[in-house]
PLY file of the C-alpha trace (Angstrom):
ply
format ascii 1.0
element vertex 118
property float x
property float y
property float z
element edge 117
property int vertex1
property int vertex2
end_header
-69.59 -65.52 49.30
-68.77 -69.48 48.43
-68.78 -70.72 45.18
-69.04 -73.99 44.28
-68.32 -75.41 40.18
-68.84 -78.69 39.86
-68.43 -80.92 36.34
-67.90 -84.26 35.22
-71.77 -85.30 35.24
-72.99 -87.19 32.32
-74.87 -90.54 30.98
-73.10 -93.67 31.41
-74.02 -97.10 30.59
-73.85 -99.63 33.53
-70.74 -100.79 34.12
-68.73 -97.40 32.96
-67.10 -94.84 34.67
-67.51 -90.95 35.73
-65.34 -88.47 37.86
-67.04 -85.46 39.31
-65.11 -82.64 40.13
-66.01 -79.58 42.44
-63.92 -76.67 42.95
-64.20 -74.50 45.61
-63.79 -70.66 45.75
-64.50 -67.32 47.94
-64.38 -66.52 51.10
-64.01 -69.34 52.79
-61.69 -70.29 55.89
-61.32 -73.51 57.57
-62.55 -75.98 55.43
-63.29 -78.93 57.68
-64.39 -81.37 55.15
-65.73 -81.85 51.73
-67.88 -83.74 50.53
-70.98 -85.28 47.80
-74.42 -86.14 48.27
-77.37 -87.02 45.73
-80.64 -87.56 45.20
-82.16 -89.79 42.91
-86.14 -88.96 41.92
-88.78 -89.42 44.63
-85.75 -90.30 47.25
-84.23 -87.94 50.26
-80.86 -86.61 49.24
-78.10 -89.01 50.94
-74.40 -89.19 51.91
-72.07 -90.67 49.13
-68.70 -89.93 50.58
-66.94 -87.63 52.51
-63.26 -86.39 53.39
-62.13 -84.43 56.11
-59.28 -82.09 56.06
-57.18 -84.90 58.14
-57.69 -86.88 54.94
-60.45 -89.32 57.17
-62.77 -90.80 54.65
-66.41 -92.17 54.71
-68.86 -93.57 52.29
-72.28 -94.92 51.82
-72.81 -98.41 51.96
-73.63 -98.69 48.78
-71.01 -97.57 47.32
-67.97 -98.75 49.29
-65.41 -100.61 47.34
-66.60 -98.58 43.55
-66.81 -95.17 44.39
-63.28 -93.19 45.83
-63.17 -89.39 46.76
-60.08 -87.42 46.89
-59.29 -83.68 47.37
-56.59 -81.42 46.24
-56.52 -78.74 49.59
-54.46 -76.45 47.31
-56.81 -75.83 45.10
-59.96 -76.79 46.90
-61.26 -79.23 45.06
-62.67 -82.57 45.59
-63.03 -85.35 43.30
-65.26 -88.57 43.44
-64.51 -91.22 40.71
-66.98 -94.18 40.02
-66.46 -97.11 38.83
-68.63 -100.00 38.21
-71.94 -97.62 38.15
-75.35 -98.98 38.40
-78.48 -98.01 37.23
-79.56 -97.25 40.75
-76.69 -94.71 40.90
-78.60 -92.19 39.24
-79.37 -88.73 40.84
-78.27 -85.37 40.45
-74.49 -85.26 42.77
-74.24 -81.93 45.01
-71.06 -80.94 46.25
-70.46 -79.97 49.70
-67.89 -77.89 51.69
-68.03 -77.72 55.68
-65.73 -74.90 56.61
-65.97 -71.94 59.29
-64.10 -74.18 61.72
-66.30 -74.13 65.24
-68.97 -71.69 63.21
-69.98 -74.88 61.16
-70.98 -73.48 58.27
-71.95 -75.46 54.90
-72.22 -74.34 51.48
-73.67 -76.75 48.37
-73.02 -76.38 44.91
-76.08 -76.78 42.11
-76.18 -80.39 41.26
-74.73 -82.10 38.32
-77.13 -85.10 36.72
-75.19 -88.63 36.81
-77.35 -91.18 34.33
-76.81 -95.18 33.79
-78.43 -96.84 31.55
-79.02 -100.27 31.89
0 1
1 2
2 3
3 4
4 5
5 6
6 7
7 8
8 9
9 10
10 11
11 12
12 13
13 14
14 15
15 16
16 17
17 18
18 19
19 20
20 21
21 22
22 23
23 24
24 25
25 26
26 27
27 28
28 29
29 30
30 31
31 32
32 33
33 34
34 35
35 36
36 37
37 38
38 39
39 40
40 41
41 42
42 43
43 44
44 45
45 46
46 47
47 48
48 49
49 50
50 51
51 52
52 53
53 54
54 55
55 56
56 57
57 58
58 59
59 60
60 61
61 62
62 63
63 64
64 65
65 66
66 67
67 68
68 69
69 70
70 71
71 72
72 73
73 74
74 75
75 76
76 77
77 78
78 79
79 80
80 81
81 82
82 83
83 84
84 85
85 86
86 87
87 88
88 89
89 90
90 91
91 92
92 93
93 94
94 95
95 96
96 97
97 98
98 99
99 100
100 101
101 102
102 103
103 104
104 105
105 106
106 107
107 108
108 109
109 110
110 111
111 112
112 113
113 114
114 115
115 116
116 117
């Protein structure tokens, strides 16, 4: 079984800063990337960066040049810092883990709220 802790969620004003953290634990093997998503109220949950066990990065559009993720592969755990957050940032973050190698398998942690006020 995978388990996923994430922290660092919170309420922000616009403009501020928050660093999620997700650690990863279980039996896992092969983690092939890592990653966050969220979904803001009434919206489909979306990418907001990912990072792949060669280090490869990706992000959303909309957050390219504010948000960064990083992961520590010893102790499974991936990071996202934001910086300059805006309102429309808001959404409750999952964390992700792709690992199984070839079997593909995901796992997704339970959500942590990310608020900015205006």
């Amino acid at each position: 079984q995978v388990h996923l802790v994430e922290s660092g969620g919170g309420l922000v004003q616009a403009g501020g800063s928050l660093r999620l953290s997700c650690a990863a634990s279980g039996s896992m093997f092969s983690i092939n990337a890592m990653g966050w998503y969220r979904q803001a109220p009434g919206k489909q949950r979306e990418l907001v960066a990912r990072i792949t066990s060669g280090d490869t990065t990706n992000y959303a559009d909309s957050v390219k040049g504010r948000f960064t993720i990083s992961r520590d592969n010893a102790k499974n755990t991936v990071y996202l810092q934001m910086n300059s957050l805006k309102p429309e940032d808001t959404a409750v973050y999952s964390c992700n883990v792709e690992w199984g190698g070839s079997f593909n398998l995901r796992s997704w942690g339970q959500g942590t709220q990310v608020t900015v006020s205006s």
